[in-house]
PALONU-935461 format. One record per residue (C-alpha): residue in one letter; y negated, x, z; residue number from 0. Coordinates in Angstrom, 2 decimals. Each point is the difference from the previous one (the first is absolute). Layout:
% PALONU-935461
resn;y;x;z;resi
A;Y;X;Z;NUM
...
This chain:
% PALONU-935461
resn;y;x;z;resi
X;0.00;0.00;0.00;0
X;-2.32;2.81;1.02;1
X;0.41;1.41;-3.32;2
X;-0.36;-3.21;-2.23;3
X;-3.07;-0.71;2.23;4
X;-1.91;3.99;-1.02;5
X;1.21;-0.56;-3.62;6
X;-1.94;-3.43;-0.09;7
X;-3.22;1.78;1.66;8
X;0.04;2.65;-2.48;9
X;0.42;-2.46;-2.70;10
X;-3.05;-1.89;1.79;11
X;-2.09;3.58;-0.15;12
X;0.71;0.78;-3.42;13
X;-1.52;-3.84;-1.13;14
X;-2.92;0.52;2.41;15
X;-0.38;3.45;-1.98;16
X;0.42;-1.39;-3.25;17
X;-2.35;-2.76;0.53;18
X;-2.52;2.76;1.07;19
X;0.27;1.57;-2.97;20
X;-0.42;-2.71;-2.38;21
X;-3.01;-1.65;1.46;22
X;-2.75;2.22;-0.83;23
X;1.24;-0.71;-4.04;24
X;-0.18;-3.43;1.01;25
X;-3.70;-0.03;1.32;26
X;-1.16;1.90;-2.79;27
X;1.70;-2.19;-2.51;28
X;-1.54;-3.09;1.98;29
X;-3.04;1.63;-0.25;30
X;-0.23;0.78;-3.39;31
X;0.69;-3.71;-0.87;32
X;-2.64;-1.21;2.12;33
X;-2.47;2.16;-1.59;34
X;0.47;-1.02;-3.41;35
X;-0.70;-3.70;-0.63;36
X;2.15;-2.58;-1.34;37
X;-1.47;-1.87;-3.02;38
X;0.26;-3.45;-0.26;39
X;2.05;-1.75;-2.48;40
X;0.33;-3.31;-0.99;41
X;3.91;-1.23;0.36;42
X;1.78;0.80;-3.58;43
X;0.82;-3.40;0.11;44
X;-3.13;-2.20;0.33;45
X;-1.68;2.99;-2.36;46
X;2.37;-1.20;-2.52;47
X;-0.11;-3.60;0.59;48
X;-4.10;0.26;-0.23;49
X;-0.11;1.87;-3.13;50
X;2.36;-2.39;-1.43;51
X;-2.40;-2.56;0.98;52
X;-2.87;1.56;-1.49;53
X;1.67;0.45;-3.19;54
X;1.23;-3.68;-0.42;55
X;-3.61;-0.71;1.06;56
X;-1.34;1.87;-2.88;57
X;-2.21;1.94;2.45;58
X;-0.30;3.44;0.65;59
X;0.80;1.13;3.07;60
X;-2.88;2.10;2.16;61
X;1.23;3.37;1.49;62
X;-0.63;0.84;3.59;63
X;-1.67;3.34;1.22;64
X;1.96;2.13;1.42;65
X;-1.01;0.86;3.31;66
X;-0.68;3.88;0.22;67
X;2.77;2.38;1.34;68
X;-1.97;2.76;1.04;69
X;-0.52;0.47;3.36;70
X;-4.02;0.83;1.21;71
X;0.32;3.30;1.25;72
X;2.47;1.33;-2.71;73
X;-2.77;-1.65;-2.89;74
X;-2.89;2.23;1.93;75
X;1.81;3.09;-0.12;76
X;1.20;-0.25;-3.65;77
X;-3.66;-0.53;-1.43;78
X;-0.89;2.86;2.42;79
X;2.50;2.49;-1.81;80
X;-0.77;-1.38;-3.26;81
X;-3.89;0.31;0.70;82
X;0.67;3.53;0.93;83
X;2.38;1.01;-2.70;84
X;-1.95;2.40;-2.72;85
X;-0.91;-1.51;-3.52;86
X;2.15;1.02;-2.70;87
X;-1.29;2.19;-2.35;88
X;-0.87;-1.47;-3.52;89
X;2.06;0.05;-2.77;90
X;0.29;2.24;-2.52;91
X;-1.24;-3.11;-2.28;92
X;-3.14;-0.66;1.45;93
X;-0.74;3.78;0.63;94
X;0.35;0.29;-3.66;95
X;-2.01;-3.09;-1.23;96
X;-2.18;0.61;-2.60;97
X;-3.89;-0.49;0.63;98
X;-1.53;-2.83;-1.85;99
X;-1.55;1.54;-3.14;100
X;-4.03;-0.29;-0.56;101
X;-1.17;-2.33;-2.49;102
X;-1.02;1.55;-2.86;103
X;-3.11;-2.39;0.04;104
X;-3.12;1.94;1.07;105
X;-2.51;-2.91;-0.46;106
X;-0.40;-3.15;1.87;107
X;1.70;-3.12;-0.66;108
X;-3.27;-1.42;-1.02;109
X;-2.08;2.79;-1.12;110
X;-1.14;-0.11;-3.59;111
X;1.13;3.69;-1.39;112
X;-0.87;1.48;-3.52;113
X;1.54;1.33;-2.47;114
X;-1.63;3.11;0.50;115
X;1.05;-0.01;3.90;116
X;3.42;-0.12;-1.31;117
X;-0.42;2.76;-2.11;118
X;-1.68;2.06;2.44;119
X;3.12;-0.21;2.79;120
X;2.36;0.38;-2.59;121
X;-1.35;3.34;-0.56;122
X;-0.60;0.58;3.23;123
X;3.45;-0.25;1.15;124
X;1.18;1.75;-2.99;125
X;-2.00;3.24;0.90;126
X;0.87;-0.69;3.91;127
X;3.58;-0.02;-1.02;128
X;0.01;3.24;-1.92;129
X;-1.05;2.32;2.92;130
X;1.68;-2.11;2.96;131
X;2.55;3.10;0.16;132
X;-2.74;2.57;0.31;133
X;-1.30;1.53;3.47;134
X;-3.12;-2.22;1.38;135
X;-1.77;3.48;-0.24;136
X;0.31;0.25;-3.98;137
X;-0.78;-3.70;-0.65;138
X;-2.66;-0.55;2.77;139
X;-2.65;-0.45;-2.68;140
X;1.88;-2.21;-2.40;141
X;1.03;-2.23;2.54;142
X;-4.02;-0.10;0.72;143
X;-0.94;-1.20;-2.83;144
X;2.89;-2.55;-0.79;145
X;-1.24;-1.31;3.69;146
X;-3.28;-0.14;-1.80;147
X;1.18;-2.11;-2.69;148
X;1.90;-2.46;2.16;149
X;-2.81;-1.00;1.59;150
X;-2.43;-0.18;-2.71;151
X;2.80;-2.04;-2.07;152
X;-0.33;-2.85;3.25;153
X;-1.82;-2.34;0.49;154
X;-3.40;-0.81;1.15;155
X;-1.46;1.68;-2.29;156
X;-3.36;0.67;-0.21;157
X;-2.87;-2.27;-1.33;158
X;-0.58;0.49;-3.57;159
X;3.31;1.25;-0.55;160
X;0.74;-1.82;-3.11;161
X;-3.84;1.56;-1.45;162
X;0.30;3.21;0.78;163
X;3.57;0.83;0.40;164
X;-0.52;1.53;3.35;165
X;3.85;-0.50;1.43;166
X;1.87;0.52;-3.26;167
X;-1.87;3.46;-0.59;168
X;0.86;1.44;3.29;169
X;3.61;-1.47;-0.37;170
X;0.90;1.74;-3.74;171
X;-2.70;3.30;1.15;172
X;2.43;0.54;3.20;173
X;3.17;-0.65;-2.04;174
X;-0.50;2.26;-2.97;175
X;-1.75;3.00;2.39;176
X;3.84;-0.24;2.33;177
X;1.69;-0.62;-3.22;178
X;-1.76;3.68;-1.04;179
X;1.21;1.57;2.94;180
X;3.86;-0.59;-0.66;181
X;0.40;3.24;-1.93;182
X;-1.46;2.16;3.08;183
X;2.39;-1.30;2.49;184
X;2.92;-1.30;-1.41;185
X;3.14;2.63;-0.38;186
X;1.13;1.97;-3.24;187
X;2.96;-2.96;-0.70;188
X;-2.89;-2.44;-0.67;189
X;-2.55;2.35;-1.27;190
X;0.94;-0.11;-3.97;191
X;-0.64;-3.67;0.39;192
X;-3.31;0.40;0.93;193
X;-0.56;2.44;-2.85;194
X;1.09;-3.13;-2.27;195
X;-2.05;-2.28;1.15;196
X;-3.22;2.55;0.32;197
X;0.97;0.53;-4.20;198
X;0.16;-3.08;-0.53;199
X;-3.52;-1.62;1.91;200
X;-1.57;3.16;-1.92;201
X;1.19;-1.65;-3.22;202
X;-1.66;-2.82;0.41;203
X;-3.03;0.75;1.55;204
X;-0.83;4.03;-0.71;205
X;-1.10;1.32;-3.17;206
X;1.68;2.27;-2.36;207
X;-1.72;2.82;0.94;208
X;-0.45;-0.77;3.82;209
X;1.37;3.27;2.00;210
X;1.76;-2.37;2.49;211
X;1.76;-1.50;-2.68;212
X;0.84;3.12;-1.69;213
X;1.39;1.85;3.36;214
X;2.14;-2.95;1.14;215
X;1.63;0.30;-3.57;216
X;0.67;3.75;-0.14;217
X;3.84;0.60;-0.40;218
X;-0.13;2.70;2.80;219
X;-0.91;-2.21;2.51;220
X;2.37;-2.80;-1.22;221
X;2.80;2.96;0.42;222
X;-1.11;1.17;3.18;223
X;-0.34;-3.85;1.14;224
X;3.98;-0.56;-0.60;225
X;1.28;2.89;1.58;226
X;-1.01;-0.21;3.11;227
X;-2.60;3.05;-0.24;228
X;-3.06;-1.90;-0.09;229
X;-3.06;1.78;2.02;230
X;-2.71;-1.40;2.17;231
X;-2.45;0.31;-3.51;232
X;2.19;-2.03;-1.89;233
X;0.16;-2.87;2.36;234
X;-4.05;0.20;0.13;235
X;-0.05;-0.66;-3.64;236
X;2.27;-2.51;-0.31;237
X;-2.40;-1.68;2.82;238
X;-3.45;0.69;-1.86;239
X;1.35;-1.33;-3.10;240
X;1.58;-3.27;1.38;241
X;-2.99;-0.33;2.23;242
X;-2.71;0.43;-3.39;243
X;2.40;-2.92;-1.47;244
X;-0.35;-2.15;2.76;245
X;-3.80;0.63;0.47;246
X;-0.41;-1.24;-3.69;247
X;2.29;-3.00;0.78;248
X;-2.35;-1.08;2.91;249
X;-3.40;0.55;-2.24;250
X;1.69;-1.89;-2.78;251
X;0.59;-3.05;2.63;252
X;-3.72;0.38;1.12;253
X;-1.68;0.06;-3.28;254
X;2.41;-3.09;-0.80;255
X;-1.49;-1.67;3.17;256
X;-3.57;0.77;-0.66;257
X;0.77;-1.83;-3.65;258
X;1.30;-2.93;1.35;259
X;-2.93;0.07;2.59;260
X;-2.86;0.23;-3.10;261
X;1.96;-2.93;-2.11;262
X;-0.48;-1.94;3.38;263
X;-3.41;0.54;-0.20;264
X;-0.29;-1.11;-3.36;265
X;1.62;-3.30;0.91;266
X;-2.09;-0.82;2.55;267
X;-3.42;0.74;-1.92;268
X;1.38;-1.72;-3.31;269
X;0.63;-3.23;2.47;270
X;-3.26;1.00;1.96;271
X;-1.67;-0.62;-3.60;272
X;1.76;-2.99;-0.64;273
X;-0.69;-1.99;2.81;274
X;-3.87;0.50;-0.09;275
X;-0.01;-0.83;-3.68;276
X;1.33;-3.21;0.92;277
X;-2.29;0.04;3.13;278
X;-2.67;0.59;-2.34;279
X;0.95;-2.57;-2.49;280
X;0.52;-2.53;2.35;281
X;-3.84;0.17;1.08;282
X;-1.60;0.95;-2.74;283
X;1.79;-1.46;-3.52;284
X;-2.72;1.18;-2.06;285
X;0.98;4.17;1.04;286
X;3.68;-0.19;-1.83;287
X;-0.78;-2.19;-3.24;288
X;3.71;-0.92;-0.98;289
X;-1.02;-3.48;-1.80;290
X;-0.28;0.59;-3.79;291
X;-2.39;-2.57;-2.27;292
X;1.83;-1.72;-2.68;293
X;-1.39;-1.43;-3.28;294
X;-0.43;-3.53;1.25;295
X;-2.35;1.35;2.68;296
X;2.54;-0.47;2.84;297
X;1.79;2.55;2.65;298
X;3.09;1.33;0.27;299
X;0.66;1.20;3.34;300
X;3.15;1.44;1.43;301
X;-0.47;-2.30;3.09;302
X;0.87;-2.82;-2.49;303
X;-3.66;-1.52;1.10;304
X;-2.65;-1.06;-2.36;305
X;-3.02;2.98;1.79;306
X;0.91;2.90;1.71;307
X;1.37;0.10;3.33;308
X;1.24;2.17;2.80;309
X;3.45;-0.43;-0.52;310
X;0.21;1.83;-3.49;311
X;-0.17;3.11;1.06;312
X;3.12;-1.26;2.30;313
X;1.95;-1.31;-2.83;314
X;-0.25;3.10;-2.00;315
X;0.70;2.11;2.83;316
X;2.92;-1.82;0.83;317
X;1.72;0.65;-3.44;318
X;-1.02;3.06;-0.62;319
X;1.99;0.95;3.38;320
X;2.83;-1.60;-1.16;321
X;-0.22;2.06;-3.35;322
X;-0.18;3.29;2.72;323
X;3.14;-1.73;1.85;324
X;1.73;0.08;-3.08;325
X;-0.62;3.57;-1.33;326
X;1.03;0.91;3.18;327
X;3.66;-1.38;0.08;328
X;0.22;1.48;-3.58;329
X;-0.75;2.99;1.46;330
X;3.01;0.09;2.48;331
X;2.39;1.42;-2.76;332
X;-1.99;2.70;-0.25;333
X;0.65;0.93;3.54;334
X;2.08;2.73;1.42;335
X;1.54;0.05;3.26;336
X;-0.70;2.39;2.34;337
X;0.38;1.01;3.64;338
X;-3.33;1.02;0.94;339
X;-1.84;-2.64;2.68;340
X;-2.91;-0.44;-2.27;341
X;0.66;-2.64;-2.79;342
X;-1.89;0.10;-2.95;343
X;1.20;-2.96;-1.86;344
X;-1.54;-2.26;2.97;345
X;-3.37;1.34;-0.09;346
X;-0.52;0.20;-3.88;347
X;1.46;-3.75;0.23;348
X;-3.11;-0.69;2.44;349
X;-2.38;1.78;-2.45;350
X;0.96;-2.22;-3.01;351
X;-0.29;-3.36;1.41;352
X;-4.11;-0.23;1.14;353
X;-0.68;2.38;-2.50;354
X;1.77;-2.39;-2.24;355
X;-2.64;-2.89;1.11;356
X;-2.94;2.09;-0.31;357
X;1.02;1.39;-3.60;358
X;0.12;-4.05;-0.70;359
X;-3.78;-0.54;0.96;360
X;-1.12;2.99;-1.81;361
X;2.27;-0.87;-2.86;362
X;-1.41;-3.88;-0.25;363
X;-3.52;0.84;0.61;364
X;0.27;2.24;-3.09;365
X;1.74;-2.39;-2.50;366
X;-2.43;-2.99;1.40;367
X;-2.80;1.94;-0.49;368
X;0.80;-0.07;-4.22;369
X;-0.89;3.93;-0.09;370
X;3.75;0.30;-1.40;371
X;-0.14;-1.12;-3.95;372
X;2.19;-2.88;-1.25;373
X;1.28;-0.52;3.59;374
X;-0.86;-3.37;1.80;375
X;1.64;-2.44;2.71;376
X;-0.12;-3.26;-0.62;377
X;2.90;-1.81;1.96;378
X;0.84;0.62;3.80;379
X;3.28;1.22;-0.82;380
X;-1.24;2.61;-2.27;381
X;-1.73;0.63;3.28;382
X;2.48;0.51;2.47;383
X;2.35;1.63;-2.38;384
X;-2.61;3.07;-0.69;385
X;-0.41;0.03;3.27;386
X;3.30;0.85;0.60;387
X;0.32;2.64;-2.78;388
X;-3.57;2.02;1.55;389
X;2.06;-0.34;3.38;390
X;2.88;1.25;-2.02;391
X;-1.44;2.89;-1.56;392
X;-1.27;2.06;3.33;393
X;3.38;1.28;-0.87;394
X;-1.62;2.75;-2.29;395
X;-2.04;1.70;3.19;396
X;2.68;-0.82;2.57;397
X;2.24;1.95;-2.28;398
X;-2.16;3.32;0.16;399
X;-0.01;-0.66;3.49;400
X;4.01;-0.63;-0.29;401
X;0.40;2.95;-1.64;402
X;-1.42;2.26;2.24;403
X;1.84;-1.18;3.24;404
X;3.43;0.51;-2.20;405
X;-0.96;3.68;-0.26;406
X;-0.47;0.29;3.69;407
X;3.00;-2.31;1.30;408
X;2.39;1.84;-2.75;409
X;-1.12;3.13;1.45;410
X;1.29;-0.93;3.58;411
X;3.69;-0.22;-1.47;412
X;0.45;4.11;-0.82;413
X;-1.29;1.18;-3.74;414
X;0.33;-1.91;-3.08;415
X;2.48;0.32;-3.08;416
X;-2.68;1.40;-1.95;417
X;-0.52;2.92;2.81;418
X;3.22;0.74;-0.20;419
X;0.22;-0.17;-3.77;420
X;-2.88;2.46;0.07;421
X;1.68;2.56;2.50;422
X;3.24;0.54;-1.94;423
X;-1.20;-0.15;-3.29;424
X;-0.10;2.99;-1.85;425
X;-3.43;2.06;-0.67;426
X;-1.75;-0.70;-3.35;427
X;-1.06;3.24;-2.11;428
């Protein structure tokens, strides 16, 4: 008995041990349930039975939140690490992302630009982009004067600019003087095509026997040029010769402005003198006798009235500007285009149309006054169609007027074909 009795307690020990043991795994399992929260879900059953509902109802159904699982203290601490974990760094991508490119646009959206502003940046750019690889040391002083010409090429100009030319001259002056410095600072590789271009301005502007031109066409230096061997005198006359071109080029331009400048002039004293004829007429009849006698005694006057009157100085005025208006559309075909700011074509146009109407007044005063034999008006319409021909036939001084600003606006382009026939052909005996 004694020994079933110490073989029970030792069996009683060995639970009490083994219960020991497993109850600290028990508590934290216990625990660890009770700190995570049980979500709350609807039966499977009466989910099912309510959908079913809902779809024999036609309706949808409305989903429920679901109630967060995160527990306070856990939330705090994960926004914590995540608020102090470091960025990553960018991506290859965006380190690599290619900078929007600058519109090619220099002028504002509504800015009115010229044709000659155009010109002027084109250039510009041009000459910029030829000696961008060079040290800001060698092209200090081109960059200086293309600086020059991008502002003078922007507006406001100043006032009067359209008169006297004031912006455009500084623009071209400041773009041909950098364009002459190429050949002193660009590098031997480019230097023969400066030599080109200084042979070919001298061409068109130089004469035969000008020394530039003759130096800048010497085979030596056109050897010299292409091999690389090309000394610090050479690229000095290659610069004096396309500088002398350019010079030309600019006084060309001028004289072609002061042209168009005296045509405007003429216009506005030719319709100066028209309007106080008709002034004058239009007080004083009796000044401007248009009204011829005929052989019944009465008066034919281009006013269509029976005495004279103010308005037929008007009347004849009126068509002999529209036979002015129409010498100058015939005129158009003889136009040539050009490049140059200053239109010609324009001004002469202005010339011919009050110098047309003043031409008519002279013209009818003349034939009315019977001191041209076998020549007499007697209808209004023989009239008014005279009057149109004497408006017509200013043509024969605005021509020698014409004629003149050709010579000086063909000049602007380089040398005629006749020049050129005259420097290659051959020496008479």
């Amino acid at each position: 008995m004694k020994v079933r009795s110490d073989q029970n307690q030792n069996h009683s020990s060995s639970l009490a041990r083994s219960r020991r043991e497993t109850s600290p795994s028990v508590g934290k399992t216990s625990a660890s349930v009770e700190k995570t929260p049980a979500v709350s879900a609807a039966p499977p059953k009466a989910s099912t039975a309510r959908a079913s509902a809902a779809d024999r109802a036609g309706r949808p159904t409305r989903a429920r939140p679901l109630r967060s699982t995160a527990t306070p203290g856990v939330s705090t601490k994960v926004a914590a690490a995540t608020a102090a974990r470091p960025a990553p760094p960018p991506t290859s991508s965006a380190a690599t992302a290619p900078e929007p490119q600058a519109s090619a646009r220099w002028w504002k959206r509504s800015e009115r630009v010229g044709p000659w502003q155009v010109e002027v940046r084109h250039r510009v750019e041009d000459l910029a982009s030829q000696v961008a690889a060079l040290p800001p040391a060698a092209r200090g002083s081109v960059d200086q004067q293309l600086e020059l010409a991008r502002r003078a090429s922007t507006r406001p100009f100043p006032r009067w600019q359209w008169w006297n030319g004031t912006s455009i001259e500084t623009a071209w002056n400041a773009t041909h003087l950098a364009q002459s410095m190429l050949p002193l600072v660009v590098d031997s590789a480019a230097l023969p095509g400066q030599l080109v271009d200084a042979r070919r301005r001298s061409m068109m502007r130089l004469a035969v026997a000008d020394p530039l031109r003759t130096a800048v066409e010497e085979p030596a230096l056109t050897d010299r040029t292409e091999a690389g061997r090309a000394t610090r005198r050479d690229r000095h006359t290659i610069n004096a010769a396309l500088r002398a071109s350019l010079e030309l080029a600019d006084d060309e331009h001028r004289n072609l402005r002061d042209w168009r400048n005296r045509l405007l002039r003429v216009a506005a004293l030719a319709l100066l003198a028209v309007v106080m004829t008709v002034i004058v007429a239009a007080l004083r009849p009796a000044y401007l006798p248009l009204c011829a006698t005929l052989q019944d005694g009465g008066l034919l006057c281009p006013g269509g009235a029976a005495r004279a009157t103010g308005h037929d100085a008007t009347v004849v005025a009126f068509l002999g500007a529209l036979g002015g208006a129409l010498a100058a559309i015939l005129a158009m075909r003889r136009a040539s285009p050009g490049s140059s700011p200053y239109r010609i074509t324009p001004a002469l146009s202005l010339v011919r149309v009050p110098l047309g109407g003043l031409t008519a007044v002279v013209g009818i005063m003349l034939v009315q006054s019977g001191e041209i034999p076998g020549l007499v008006l007697t209808r209004p319409a023989q009239v008014a169609v005279f009057a149109l021909l004497f408006g017509f036939s200013q043509e024969l001084v605005t021509r020698l007027l014409e004629s003149r600003a050709r010579i000086v606006q063909d000049a602007t382009k380089g040398r005629s074909s006749a020049a050129d026939r005259r420097d290659v052909a051959p020496p008479t005996s």
